[in-house]
N, C-alpha and C positions, 0 to 999 in steps of 0.2 A: 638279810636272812641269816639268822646264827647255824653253827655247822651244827651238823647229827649227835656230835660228840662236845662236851666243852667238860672246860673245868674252872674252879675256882680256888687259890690258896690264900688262907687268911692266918696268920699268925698269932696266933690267941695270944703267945706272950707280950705281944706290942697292942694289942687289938686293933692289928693293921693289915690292908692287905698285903700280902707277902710278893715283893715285886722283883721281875729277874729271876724267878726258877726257872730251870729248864727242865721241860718233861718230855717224857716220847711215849708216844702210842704205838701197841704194838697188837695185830692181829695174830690169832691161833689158827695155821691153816696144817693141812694133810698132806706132805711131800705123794712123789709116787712111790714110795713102800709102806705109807700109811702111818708115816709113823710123825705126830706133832710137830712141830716147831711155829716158835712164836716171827712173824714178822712185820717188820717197823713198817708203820703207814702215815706217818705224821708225828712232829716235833716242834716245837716251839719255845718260847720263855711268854712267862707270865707279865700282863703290860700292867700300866702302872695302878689297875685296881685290881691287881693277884689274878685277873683270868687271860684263857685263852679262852676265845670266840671264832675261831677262821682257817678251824684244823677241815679237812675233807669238804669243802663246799662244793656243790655243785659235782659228789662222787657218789657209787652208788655205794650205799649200804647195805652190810648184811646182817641176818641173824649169825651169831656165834661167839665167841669169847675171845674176851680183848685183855690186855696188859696196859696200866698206866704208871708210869715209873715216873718218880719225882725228883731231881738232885739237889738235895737239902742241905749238905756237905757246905755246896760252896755257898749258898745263901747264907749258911749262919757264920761263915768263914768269913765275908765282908761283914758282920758285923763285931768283930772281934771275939766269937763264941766256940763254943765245940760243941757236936750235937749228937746224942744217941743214937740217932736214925741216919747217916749218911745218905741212904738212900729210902726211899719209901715207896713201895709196888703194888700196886692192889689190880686182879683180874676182876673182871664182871664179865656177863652175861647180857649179850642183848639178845631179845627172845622175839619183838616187836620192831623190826627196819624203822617203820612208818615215825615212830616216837621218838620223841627227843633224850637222851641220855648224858646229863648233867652229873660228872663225878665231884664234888668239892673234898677239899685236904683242910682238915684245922691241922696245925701244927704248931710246934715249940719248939725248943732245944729236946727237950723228953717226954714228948709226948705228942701223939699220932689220932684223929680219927677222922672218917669218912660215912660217907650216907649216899644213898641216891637222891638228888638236888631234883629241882625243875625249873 
């Protein structure tokens, strides 16, 4: 069973999957003076077809908003490249626990986008 959360990075500029990123998930919770802060709930690197599959299994999930940080830096650094994006971070909103939430990265040296996957 794949986790509640996955992701996939594919490197448009090789049209390959992007293998050995390291991302971190990170949940938006409510200290006790009410005031945000994001925290880490799962980490991993991308296996050798650009996803992670095996973040929170068997955890519960909640509705609310999430952080997925990608480090891009060093992936394009083993390829000999330098990259616009160092880092690349996108929140979402899970509104539905029950549903699967599939975030994918296209990326390049410069250039970034994301969709909600399934």
């Amino acid at each position: 069973m794949a986790s509640p959360i996955t992701t996939h990075v594919l490197d448009t500029n090789l049209g390959k999957p992007a293998v050995g990123v390291a991302v971190v998930l990170y949940k938006q919770v409510v200290d006790n003076n009410g005031k945000k802060e994001l925290q880490e709930i799962a980490s991993g690197e991308t296996n050798s077809d650009g996803r992670i599959v095996d973040w929170l299994e068997g955890q519960q999930r909640e509705a609310g908003i999430y952080r997925i940080e990608f480090a891009t830096d060093p992936y394009f650094e083993k390829q000999g490249k330098s990259c616009f994006y160092p880092t690349v971070t996108f929140d979402f909103r899970i509104e539905n626990p029950d549903e699967h939430y599939h975030v994918p990265l296209l990326v390049s040296a410069y250039g970034i986008s994301t969709y909600r996957g399934s």
